[in-house]
C-alpha positions in Angstrom: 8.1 17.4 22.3 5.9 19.3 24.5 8.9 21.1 26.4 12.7 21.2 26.1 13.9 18.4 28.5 17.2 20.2 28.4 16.4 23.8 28.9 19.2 23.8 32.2 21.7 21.8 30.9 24.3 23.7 28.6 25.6 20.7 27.4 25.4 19.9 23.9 23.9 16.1 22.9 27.0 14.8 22.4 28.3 15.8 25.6 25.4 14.2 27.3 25.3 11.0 25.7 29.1 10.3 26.2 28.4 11.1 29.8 25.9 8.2 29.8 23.0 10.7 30.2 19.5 11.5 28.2 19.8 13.2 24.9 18.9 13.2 21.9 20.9 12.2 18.7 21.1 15.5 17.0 23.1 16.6 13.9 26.4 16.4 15.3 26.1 12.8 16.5 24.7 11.5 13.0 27.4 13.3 11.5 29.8 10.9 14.0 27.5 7.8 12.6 28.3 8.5 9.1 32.2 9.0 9.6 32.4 6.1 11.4 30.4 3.9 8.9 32.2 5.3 5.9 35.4 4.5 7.4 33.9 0.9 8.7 32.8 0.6 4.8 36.6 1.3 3.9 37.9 -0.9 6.0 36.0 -4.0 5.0 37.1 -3.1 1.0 40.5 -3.0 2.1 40.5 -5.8 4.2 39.3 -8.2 0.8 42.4 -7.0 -0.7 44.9 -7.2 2.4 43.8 -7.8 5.6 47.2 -6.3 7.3 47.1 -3.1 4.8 43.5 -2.7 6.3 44.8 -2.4 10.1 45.3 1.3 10.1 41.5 1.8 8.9 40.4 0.2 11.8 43.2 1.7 14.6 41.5 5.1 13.2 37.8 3.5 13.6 38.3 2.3 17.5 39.2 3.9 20.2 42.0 1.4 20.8 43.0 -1.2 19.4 45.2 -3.8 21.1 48.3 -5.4 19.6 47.5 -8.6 17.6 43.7 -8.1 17.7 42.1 -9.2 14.9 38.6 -8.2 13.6 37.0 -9.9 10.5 34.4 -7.7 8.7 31.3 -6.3 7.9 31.6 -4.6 11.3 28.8 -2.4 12.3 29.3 0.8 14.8 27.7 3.6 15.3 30.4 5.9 16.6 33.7 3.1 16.6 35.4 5.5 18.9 34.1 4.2 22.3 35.0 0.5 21.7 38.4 -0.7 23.0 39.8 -3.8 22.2 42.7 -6.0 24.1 45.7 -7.2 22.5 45.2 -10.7 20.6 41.3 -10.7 20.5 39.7 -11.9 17.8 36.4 -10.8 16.6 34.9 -13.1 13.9 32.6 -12.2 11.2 29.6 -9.2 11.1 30.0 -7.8 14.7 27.3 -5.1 15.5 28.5 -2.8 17.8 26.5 -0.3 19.1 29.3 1.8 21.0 27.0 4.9 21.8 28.5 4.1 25.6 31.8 2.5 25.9 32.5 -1.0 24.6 35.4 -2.5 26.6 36.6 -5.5 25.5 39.4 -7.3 27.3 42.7 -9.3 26.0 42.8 -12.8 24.4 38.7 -12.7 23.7 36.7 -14.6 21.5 33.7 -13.2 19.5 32.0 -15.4 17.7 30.1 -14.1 14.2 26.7 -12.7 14.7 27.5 -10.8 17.8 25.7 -7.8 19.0 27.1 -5.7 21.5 24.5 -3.2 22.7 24.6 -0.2 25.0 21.5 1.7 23.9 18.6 2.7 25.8 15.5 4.5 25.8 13.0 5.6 28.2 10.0 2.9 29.0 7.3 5.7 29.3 6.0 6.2 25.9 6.0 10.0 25.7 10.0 10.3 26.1 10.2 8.0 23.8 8.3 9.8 21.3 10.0 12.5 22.0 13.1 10.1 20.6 15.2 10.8 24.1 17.8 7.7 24.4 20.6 6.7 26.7 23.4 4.2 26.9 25.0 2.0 29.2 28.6 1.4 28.8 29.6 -3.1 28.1 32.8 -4.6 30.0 34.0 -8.1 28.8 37.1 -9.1 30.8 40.4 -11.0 29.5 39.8 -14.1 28.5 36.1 -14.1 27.4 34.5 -16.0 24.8 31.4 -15.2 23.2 29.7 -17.8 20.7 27.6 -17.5 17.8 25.0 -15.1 17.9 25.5 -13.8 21.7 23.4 -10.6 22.4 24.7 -8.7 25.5 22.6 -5.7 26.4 23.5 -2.3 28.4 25.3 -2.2 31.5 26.4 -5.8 31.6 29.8 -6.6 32.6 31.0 -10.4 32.4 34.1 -11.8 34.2 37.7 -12.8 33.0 37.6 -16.6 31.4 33.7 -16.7 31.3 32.1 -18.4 28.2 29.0 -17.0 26.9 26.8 -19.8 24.9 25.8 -19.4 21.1 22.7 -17.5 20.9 22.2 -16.3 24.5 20.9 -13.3 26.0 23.1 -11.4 28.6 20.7 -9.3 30.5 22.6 -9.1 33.6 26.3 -9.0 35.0 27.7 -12.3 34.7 31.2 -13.4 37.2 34.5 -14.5 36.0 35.1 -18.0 35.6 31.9 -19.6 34.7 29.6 -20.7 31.6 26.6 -19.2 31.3 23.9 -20.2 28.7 19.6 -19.3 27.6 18.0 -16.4 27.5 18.9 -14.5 29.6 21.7 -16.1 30.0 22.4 -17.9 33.8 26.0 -19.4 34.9 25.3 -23.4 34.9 28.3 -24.3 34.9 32.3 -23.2 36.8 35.6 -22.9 35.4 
């Protein structure tokens, strides 16, 4: 890095990224990463032996989680803390979850397995990326979503209450409540 991009902002990296601003991911916020895969680690070995036993590990891994709400490992994270989930959702198998922004995910949704949710972003310029600067853009599911199989929803997307997301597309954009939206990226074709 050629100069300190943050040379007027007192802010630690940490404090930047959960503000949805550049940074960098410095010691502290790998620190954060390990915690919460250590803990995600624990919770998938408890859950093999007792799935209700195992509930605590993840209350302490998410920021919230809502009553009912069911979540079947391996889940991956890399903070946990800035991923809410509503009462009686039901997240199915190997969920990657990349919470650097928030991850809000309404009540009574389905997520299929294979789901990536994704709030990550870097720079398109190549120096700042070099320079390993990166962002995030917080993801919004309202009640009543369901996600199939595979679905990849990117940063900043928010989709509507009752929408269905088809196995193996690519949410690029804002999608509306009420509809089914399928492909890459993902389009309504359909209303509910």
């Amino acid at each position: 890095m050629t100069t300190d991009p943050f040379a007027q902002d007192p802010r630690s990296n940490l404090e930047r990224m959960l503000a949805g601003d550049l940074y960098i991911a410095d010691t502290e916020i790998a620190a954060r990463h390990h915690q919460a895969v250590r803990l995600a680690a624990r919770y998938q070995a408890a859950y093999v032996e007792d799935p209700a036993a195992a509930r605590p590990l993840l209350a302490e891994l998410l920021g919230s989680l809502g009553e009912d709400a069911e979540v079947r490992p391996p889940l991956q994270v890399d903070l946990g803390s800035n991923i809410t989930l509503g009462a009686r959702t039901f997240v199915n198998f190997n969920l990657t979850a990349l919470d650097v922004a928030a991850i809000t995910v309404g009540d009574d949704c389905l997520i299929g397995p294979n789901v990536q949710l994704l709030t990550p972003t870097h720079p398109l310029e190549p120096q700042p990326r070099r320079d390993k600067l990166e962002a995030a853009l917080p993801i919004t599911l309202g009640d009543n979503v369901w996600l199939g199989g595979g679905v990849i929803v990117c940063p900043g997307v928010t989709i509507g209450d009752n929408s269905v997301i088809g196995a193996g597309s690519v949410v690029t954009r804002d999608v509306p409540a009420n509809v089914v939206a399928v492909g890459n990226p993902a389009r309504p074709i359909r209303t509910l």
